[in-house]
C-alpha positions in Angstrom: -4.1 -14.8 0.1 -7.1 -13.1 1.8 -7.1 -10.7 3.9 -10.3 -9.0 5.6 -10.0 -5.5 7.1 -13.2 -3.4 9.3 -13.0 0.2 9.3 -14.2 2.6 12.1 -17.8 4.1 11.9 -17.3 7.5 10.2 -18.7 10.9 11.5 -21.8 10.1 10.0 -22.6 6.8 11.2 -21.6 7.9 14.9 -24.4 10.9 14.9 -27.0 8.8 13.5 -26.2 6.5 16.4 -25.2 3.3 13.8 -25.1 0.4 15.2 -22.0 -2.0 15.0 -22.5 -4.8 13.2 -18.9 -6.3 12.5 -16.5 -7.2 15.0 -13.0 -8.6 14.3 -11.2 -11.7 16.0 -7.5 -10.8 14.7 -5.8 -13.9 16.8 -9.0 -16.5 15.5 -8.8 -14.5 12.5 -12.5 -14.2 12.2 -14.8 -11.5 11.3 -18.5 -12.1 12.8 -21.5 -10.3 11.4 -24.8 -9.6 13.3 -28.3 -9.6 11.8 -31.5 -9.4 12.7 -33.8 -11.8 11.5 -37.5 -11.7 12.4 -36.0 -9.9 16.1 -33.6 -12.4 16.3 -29.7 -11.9 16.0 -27.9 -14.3 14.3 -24.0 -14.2 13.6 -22.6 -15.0 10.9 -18.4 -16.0 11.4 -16.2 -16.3 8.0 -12.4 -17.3 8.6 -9.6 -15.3 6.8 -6.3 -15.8 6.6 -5.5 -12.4 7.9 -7.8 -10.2 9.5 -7.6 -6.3 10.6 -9.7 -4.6 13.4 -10.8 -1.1 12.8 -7.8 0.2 15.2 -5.1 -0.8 12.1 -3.1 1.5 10.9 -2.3 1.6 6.9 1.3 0.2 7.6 0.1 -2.7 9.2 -1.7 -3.4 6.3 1.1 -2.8 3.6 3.6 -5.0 6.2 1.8 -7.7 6.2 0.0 -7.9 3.4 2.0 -6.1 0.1 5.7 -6.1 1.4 6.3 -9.7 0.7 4.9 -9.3 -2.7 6.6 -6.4 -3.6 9.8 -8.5 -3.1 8.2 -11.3 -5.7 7.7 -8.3 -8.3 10.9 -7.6 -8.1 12.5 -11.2 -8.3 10.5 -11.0 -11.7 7.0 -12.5 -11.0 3.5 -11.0 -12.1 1.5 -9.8 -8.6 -1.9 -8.3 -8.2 -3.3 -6.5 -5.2 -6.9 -5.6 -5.1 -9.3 -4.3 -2.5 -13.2 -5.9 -2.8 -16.5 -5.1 -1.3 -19.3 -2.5 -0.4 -19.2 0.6 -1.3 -18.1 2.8 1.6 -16.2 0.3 3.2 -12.6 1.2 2.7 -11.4 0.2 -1.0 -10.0 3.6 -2.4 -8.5 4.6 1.3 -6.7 1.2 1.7 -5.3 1.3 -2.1 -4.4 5.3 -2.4 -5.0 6.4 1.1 -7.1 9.5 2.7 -5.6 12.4 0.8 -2.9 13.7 2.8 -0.1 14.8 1.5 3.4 13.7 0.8 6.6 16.4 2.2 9.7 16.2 1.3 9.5 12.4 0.0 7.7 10.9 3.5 4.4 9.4 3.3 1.4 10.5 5.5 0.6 8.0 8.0 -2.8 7.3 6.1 -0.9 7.0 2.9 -2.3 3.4 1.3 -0.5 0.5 -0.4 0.0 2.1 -3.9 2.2 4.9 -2.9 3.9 2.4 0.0 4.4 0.0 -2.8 5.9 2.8 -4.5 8.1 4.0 -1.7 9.1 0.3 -0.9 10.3 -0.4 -4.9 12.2 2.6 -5.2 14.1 2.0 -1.8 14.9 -1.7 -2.0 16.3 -0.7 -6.3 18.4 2.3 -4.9 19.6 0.2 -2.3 20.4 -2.3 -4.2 22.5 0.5 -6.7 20.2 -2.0 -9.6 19.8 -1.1 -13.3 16.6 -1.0 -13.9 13.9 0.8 -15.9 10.5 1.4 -14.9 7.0 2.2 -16.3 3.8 3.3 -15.2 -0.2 2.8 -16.8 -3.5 3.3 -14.9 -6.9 2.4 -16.5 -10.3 2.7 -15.8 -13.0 -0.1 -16.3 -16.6 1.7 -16.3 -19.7 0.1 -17.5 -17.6 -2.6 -19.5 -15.6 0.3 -21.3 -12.1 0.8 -20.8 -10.6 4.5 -20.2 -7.0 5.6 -20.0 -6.8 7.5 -17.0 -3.0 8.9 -18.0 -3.8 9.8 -22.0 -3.6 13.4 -22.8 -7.0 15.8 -22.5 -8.3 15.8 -25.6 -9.2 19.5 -27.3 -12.7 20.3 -26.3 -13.0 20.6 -30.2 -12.9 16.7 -30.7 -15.5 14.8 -31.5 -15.7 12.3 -29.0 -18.1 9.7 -30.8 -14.8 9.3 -33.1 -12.9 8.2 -30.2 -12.8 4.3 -30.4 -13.3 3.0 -27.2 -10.0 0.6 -25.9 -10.1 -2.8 -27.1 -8.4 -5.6 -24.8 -6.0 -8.2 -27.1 -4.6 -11.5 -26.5 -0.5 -10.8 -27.2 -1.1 -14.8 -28.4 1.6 -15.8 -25.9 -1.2 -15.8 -23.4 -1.6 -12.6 -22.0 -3.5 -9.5 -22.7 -2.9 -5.8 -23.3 -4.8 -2.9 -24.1 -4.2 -1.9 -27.3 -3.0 1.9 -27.2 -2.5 2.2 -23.6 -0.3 4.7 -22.7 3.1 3.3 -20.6 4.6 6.3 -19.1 9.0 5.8 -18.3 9.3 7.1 -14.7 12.5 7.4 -12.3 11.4 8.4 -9.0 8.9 7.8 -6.8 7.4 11.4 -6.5 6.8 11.5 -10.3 4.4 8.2 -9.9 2.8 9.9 -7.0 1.8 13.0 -9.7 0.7 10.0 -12.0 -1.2 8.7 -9.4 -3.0 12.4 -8.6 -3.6 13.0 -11.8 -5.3 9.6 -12.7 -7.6 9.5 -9.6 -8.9 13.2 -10.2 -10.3 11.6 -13.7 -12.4 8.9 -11.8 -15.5 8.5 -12.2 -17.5 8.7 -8.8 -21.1 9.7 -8.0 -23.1 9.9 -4.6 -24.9 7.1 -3.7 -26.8 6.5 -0.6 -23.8 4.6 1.2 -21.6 6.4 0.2 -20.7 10.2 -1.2 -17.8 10.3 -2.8 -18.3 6.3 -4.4 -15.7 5.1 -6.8 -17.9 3.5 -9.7 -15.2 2.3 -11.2 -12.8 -0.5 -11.1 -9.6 0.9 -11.6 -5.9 -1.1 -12.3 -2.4 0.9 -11.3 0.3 -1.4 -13.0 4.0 -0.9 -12.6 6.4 -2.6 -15.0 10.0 -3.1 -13.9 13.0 -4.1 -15.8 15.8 -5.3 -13.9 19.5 -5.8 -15.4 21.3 -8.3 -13.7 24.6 -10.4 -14.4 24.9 -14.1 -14.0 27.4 -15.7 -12.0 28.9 -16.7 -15.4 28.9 -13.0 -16.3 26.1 -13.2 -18.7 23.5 -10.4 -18.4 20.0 -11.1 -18.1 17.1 -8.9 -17.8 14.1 -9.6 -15.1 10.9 -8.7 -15.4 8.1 -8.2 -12.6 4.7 -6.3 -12.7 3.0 -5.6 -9.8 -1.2 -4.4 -10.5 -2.7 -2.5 -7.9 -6.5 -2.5 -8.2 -9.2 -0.6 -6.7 -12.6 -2.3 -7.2 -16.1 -0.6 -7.5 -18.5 -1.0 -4.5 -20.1 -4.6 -4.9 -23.8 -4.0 -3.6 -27.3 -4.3 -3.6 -28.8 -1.7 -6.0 -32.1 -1.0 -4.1 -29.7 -0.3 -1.0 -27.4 1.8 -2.8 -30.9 3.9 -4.3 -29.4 3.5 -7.6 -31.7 4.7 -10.4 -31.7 4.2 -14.0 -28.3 5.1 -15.7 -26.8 4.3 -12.4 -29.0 0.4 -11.5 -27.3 -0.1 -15.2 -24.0 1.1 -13.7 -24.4 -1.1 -10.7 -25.9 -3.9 -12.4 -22.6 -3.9 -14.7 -20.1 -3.0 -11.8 -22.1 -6.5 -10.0 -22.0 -8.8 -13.1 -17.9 -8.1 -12.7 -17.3 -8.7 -9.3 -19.5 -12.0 -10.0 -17.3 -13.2 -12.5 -14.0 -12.1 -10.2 -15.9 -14.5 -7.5 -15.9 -17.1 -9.5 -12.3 -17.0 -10.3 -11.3 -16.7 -6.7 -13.4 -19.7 -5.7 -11.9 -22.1 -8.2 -8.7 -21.0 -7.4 -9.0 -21.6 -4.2 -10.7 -25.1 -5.1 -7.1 -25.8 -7.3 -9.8 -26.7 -9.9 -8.6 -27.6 -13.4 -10.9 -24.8 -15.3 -10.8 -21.5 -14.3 -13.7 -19.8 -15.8 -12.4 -16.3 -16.3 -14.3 -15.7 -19.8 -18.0 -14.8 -19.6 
């Protein structure tokens, strides 16, 4: 399912006297985009199945767009969230929010989904007084490496050119893991929320020209849960959802974002991605028999 959300102009934009070029239609669920060709404006109009005007609030978002699948997670199906596009035009607020912080166990009103998705799991398992176990890992993809954002700090002694960077196996039943990842048990929501700190402080972001604090990383939040539950024949049975939340990098044009050298390879490799994701997403869409998800 698609969504497609604007954001506000920032500080920034409104002193330099940025024009708006996006406007949202949330009832014809249409975002239109204006260019200027040769002094001409043309609009451009792409059709969503969801869209969200700058005024939208964070829990507008999560209602409509994570709640329901937070419920498939936990009736024991695999879900993934992800936010896509430009840098500087929402991903890491709409996934982890805009820093403020959590008292006593309520979220900030610009909390983002991974902590609501949080919240909401926690809630509906206490609620339901459900046996369950649950466990958390958060990994970095950077210029085709992977980095575990939860391992332990390694002495300042090590050598890192020892350190074997993460491989990523097929388990042969048709999945893949990471091999060595580190799964941390938690029990409560505020310990995933320390997780969560502590992972996004290891990020790796630079300034680029759109944006100053730009995540150029794609990073993957995934939550494992292990239901116990009893059939009606008394049998127990044990369900078992994930639910991946993903922040992407900023998908855009290199001369734009003034990349140069080390960072035009970084965007080059953060593209080639999001190219391949795009292709995935369009054959899906297409129901095509071959999805090409190897490169």
């Amino acid at each position: 399912s698609s969504s497609d959300a604007g954001r506000p102009l920032s500080k920034e934009e409104l002193s330099i006297n940025t024009p708006v070029v996006i406007t949202c239609n949330e009832q014809r669920r249409e975002v239109s985009a204006a260019q200027n060709i040769a002094n001409k404006q043309i609009d451009r109009t792409f059709v969503f199945d969801k869209v969200f005007g700058p005024k939208s609030k964070q829990q507008d978002v999560f209602n409509h767009a994570v709640v329901p699948l937070v419920g498939e997670v936990l009736d024991g199906y695999n879900c993934t969230i992800f936010a896509y596009g430009q840098t500087g035009t929402g991903k890491t607020y709409t996934m982890e929010g805009g820093g403020g912080k959590t008292q006593d166990g309520e979220l900030p009103s610009d909390a983002g989904v991974i902590p609501r998705a949080v919240k909401r799991i926690f809630d509906i398992l206490e609620a339901q007084s459900a046996e369950y176990s649950m466990k958390v890992s958060f990994l970095e993809l950077y210029n085709e490496e992977l980095t575990d954002l939860l391992a332990p700090d390694e002495s300042k002694f090590s050598d890192d050119k020892s350190k074997k960077p993460m491989a990523l196996m097929e388990d042969g039943k048709g999945g893949v893991f990471v091999r060595g990842l580190e799964e941390e048990v938690v029990s409560s929501a505020s310990e995933i929320y320390k997780i969560l700190e502590r992972g996004s402080g290891k990020r790796k972001t630079a300034e680029t020209l759109l944006n100053k604090q730009s995540s150029r990383s794609h990073s993957i939040f995934s939550i494992t849960i292990h239901i116990k539950e009893c059939t009606p024949e008394g049998e127990e049975m044990i369900k078992c959802g994930k639910l991946n939340l993903v922040d992407l990098a900023g998908s855009e044009n290199i001369s734009r974002s003034g990349a140069r050298d080390g960072r035009a390879r970084e965007a080059g490799e953060i593209n080639k991605s999001l190219l391949t994701l795009g292709r995935v997403i369009n054959t899906l869409v297409e129901h095509s028999g071959h999805i090409p998800y190897r490169r």
